[in-house]
C-alpha positions as a printed NumPy array, in Angstrom:
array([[-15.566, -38.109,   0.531],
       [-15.641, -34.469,   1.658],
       [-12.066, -34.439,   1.526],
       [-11.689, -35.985,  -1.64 ],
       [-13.939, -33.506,  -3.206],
       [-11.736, -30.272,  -1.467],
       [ -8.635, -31.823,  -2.736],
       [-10.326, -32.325,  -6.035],
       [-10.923, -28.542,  -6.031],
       [ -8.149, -27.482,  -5.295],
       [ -6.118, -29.748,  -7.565],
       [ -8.744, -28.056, -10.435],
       [ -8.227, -24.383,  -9.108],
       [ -4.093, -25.159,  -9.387],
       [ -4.858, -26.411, -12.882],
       [ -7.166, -23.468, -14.155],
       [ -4.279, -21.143, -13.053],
       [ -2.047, -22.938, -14.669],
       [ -3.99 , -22.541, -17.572],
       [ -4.449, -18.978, -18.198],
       [ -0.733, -18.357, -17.083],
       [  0.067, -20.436, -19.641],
       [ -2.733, -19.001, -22.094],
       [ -0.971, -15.385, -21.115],
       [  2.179, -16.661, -21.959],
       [  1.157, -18.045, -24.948],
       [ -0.645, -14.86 , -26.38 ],
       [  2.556, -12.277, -25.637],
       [  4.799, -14.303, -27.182],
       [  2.528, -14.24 , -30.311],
       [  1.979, -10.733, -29.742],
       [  6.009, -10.176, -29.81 ],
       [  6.361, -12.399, -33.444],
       [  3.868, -10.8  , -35.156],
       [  4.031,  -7.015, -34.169],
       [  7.342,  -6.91 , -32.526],
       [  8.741,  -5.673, -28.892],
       [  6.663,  -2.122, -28.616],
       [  3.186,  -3.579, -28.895],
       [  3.817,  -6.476, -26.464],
       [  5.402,  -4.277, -23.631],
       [  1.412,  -2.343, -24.032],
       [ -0.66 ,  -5.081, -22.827],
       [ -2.297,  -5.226, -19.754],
       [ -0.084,  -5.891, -16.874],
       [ -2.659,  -7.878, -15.059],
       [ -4.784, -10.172, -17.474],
       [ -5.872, -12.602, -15.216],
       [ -6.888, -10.048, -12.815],
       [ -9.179,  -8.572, -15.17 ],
       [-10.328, -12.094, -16.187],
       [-10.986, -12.602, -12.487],
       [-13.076,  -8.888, -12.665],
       [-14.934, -10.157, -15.415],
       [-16.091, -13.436, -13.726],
       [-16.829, -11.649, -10.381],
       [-18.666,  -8.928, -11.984],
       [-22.527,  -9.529, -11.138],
       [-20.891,  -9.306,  -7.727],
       [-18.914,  -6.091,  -7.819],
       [-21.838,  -3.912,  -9.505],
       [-23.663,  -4.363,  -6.909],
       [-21.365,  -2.251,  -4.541],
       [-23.02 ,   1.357,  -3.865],
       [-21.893,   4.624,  -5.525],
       [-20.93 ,   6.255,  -2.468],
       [-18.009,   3.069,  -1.576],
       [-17.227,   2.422,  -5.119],
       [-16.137,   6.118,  -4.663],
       [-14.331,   5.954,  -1.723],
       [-12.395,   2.351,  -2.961],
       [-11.014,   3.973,  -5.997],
       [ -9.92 ,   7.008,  -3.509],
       [ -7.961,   4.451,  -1.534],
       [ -6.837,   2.735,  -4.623],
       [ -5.512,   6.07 ,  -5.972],
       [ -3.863,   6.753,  -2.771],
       [ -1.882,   3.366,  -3.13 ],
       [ -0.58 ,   4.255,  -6.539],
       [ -3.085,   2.096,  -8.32 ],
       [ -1.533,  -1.575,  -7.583],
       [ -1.962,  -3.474, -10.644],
       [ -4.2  ,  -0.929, -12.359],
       [ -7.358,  -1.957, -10.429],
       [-10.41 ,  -0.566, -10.732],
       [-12.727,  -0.597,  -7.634],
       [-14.494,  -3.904,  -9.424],
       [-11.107,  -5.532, -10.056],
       [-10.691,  -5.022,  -6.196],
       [-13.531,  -6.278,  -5.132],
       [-13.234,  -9.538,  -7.158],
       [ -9.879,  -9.879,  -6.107],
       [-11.377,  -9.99 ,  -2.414],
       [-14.113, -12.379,  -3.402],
       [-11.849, -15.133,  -4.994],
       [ -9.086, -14.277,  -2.231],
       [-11.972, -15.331,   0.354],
       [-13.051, -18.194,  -1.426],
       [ -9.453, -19.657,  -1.779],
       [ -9.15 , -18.902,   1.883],
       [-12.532, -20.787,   2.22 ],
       [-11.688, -24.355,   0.638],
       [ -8.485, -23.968,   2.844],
       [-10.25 , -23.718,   6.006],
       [-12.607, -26.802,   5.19 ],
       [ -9.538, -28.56 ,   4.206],
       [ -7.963, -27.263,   7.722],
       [-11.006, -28.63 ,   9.07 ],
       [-11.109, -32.233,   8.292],
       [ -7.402, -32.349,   8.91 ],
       [ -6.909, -31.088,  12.433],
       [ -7.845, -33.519,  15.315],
       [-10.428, -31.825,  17.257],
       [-12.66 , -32.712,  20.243],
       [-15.632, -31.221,  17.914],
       [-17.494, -33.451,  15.245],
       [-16.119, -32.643,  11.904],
       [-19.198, -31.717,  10.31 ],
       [-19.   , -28.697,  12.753],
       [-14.84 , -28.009,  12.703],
       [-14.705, -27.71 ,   9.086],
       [-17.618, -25.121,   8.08 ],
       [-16.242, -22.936,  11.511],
       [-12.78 , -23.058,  10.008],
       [-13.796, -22.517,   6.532],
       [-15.947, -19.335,   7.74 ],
       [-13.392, -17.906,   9.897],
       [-10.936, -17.882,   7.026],
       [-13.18 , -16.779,   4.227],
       [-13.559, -13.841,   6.315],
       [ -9.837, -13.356,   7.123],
       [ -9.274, -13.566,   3.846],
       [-11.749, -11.263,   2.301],
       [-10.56 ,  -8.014,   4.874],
       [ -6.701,  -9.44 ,   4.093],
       [ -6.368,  -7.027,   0.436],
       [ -8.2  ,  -4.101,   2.283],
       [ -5.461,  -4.551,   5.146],
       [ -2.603,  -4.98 ,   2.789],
       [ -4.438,  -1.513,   0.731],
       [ -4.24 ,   0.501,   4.081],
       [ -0.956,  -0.634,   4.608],
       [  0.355,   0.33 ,   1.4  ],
       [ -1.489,   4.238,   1.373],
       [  0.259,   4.158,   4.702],
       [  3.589,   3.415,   3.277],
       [  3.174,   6.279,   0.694],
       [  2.325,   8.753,   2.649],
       [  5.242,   8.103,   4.811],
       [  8.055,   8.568,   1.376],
       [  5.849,  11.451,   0.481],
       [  6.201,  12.841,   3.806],
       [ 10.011,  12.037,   4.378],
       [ 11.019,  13.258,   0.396],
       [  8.792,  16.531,   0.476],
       [ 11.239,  18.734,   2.25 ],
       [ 13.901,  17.683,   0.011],
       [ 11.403,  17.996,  -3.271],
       [ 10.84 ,  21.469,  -1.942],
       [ 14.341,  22.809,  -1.643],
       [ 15.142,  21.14 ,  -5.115],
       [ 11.926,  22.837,  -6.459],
       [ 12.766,  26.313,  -5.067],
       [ 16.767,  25.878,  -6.135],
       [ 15.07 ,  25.638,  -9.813],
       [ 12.956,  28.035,  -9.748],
       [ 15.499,  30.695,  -8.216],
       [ 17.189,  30.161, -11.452],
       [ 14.546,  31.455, -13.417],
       [ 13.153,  28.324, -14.666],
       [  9.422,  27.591, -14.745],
       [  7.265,  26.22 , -11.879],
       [  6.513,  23.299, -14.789],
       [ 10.332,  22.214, -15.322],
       [ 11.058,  22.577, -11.387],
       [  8.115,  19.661, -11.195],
       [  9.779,  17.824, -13.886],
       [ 13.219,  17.83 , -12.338],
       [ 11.573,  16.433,  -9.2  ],
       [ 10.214,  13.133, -11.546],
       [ 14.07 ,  12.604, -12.724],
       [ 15.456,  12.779,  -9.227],
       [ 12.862,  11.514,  -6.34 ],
       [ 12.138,   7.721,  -8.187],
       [  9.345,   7.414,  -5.457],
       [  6.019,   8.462,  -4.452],
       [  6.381,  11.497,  -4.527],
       [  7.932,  11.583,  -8.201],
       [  4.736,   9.221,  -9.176],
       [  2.479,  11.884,  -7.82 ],
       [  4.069,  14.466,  -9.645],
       [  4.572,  12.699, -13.052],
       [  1.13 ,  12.181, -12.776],
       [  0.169,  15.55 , -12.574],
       [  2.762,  16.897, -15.708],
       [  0.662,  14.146, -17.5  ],
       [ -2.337,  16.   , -16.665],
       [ -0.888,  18.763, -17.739],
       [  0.113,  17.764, -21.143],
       [ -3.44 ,  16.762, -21.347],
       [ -4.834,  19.805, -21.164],
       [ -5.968,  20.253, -17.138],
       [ -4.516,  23.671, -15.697],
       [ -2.038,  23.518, -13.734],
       [ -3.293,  24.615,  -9.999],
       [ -6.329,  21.844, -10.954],
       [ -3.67 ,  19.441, -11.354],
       [ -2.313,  20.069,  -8.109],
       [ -4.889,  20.422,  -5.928],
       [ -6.394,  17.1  ,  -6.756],
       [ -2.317,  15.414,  -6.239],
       [ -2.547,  16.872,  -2.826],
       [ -6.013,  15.824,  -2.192],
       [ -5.618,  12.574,  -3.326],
       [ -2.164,  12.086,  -1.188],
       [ -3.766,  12.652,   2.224],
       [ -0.783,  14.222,   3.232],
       [ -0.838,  17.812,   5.337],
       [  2.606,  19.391,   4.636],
       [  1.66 ,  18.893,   0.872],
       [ -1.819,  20.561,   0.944],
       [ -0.311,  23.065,   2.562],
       [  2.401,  23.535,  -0.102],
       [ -0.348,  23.266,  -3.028],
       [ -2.322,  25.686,  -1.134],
       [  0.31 ,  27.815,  -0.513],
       [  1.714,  28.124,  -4.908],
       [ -2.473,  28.479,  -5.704],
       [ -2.833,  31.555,  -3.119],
       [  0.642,  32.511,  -4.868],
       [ -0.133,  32.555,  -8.22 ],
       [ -4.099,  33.799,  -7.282],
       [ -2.193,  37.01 ,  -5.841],
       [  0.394,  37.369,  -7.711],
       [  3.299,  36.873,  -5.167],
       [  6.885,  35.897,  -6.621],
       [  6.754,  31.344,  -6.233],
       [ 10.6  ,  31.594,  -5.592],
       [ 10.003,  33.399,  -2.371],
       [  7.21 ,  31.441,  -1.198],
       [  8.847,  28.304,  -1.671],
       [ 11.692,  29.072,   0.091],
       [  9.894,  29.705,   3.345],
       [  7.661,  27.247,   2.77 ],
       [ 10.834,  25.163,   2.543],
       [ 12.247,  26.169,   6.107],
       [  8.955,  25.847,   7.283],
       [  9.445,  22.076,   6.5  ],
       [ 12.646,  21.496,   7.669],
       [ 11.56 ,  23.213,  10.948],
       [  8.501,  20.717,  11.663],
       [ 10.862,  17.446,  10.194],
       [ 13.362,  19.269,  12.832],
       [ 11.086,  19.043,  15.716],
       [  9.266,  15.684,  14.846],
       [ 12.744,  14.441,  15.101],
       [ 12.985,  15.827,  18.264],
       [  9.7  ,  14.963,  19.81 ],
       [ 10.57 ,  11.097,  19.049],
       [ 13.958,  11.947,  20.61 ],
       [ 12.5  ,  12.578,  23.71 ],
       [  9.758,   9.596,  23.556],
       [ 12.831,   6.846,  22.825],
       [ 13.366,   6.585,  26.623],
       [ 10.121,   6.237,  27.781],
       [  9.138,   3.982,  25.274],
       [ 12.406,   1.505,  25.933],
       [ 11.057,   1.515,  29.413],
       [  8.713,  -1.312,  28.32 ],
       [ 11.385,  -3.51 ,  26.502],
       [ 13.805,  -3.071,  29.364],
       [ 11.218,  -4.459,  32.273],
       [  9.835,  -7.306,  30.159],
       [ 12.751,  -8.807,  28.441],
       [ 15.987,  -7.388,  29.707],
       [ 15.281,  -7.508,  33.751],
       [ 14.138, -10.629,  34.469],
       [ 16.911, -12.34 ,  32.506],
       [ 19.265, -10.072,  34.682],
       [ 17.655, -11.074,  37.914],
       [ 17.825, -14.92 ,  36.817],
       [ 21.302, -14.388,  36.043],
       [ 22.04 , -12.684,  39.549],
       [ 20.023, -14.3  ,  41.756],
       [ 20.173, -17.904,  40.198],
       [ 22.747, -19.184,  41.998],
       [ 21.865, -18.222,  45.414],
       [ 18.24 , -19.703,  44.845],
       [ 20.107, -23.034,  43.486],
       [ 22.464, -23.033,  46.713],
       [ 19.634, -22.035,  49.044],
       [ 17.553, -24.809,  47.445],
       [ 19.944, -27.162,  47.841],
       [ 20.559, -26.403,  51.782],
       [ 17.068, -27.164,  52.136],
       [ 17.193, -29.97 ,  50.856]])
């Protein structure tokens, strides 16, 4: 019976989906008849996400100030997946654990165990509720990680475009626009970001210090430091960013070199675990077969 209830669920939760995909469907392709192409493409990008926020509110208010602040950090260092707000993330972890849940009971009464069932099944459902509800905070990490790592691999190449600009005589403002049209990355969403800003009305050394605090990444706090103390003082940008520029390409220089000189070391591992003993079976495999044999 316990299983026909879990299937049951499931078969529902499949159904409900179904639904509001349908339901989404549904509503844009109203949307595009009755007030054409424009207004359709400015609808939410995640609807059932923020259905799913909705339901799993009473839950997600209760999180405290201090890690509702530090989520929406984390989420701003991803790029803001699917415009979620700290909320939407934590409902998305709630129903992810619950799916993960009615899995593991299914799991549970499936798998032939030594255990009684009415133990297996709760166990299984527990330990994958939990896996389930850390899974979107892994995948979050994972993806700041990923960021940080196109930031810090385009910067050095932003820079030199920025300072080739800026030699030229054009403004600090049109140098960080030419960077949005040519890195199509992280490091151009950082900095479209901040033009928007910008255009909004937030000065311009504001704008960047929160990009580079937001990023997490050194070599750009140190650049946004570096144009703030510039402009503070006075000092020509065009100068500054050119030795900031070599500064880079010294430190990208001698990361490249450091993990030049770690490759051997580190294939030392790969080489005694997986290459030598298939050498030494090759080698010494027929002398232990003929030896073995003589014995006999």
């Amino acid at each position: 019976m316990l299983l026909v209830a879990v299937s049951a669920g499931i078969i529902c939760g499949v159904i409900v989906a179904a639904f509001f995909f349908a339901l989404d469907r549904n509503v844009a392709a109203d949307t595009l008849a009755a007030n054409g192409a424009w207004n359709a493409t400015q609808r939410p990008a995640t609807p059932f996400v923020k259905r799913l926020e909705a339901a799993a509110r009473p839950l997600a208010s209760r999180l405290p100030a201090l890690a509702a602040g530090e989520l929406r950090q984390k989420l701003s260092r991803a790029g803001d997946p699917g415009n979620l707000t700290p909320a939407g993330f934590q409902a998305v972890r709630y129903g992810l654990a619950a799916l993960f849940a009615i899995a593991g009971l299914a799991i549970g009464l499936l798998l032939p165990l030594q255990f009684p069932t009415v133990v297996t099944a709760p166990v299984t459902g527990l330990v994958l509720a939990v896996f389930g509800y850390f899974l979107p905070l892994l995948w979050l990490n994972q993806r700041i990680s990923a960021r940080r790592h196109q930031i810090q691999r385009s910067l050095a190449e932003a820079t030199d475009l920025l300072t080739l600009v800026v030699e030229s005589g054009m403004s600090l403002d049109e140098g960080l626009l030419s960077i949005t049209e040519r890195f199509h990355n992280a490091l151009g969403d950082e900095i479209g970001k901040v033009l928007r800003e910008i255009r909004l009305g937030r000065p311009r050394m504001a704008a960047l210090e929160h990009m580079a605090d937001t990023c997490g990444v050194a070599d750009l706090h140190h650049l946004v430091e570096s144009i703030v103390q510039s402009d503070q003082m006075g000092v020509p940008i065009a100068r500054l960013l050119r030795v900031q520029a070599t500064e880079m390409r010294r430190r990208q220089r001698q990361t490249a070199q450091e993990r030049a000189a770690q490759a051997s070391s580190r294939m030392v591992f790969p080489m005694v675990g997986c290459i030598f003993p298939v050498l030494w079976i090759v080698l010494l495999g027929p002398a232990i077969i003929q030896i073995l044999g003589s014995l006999r």
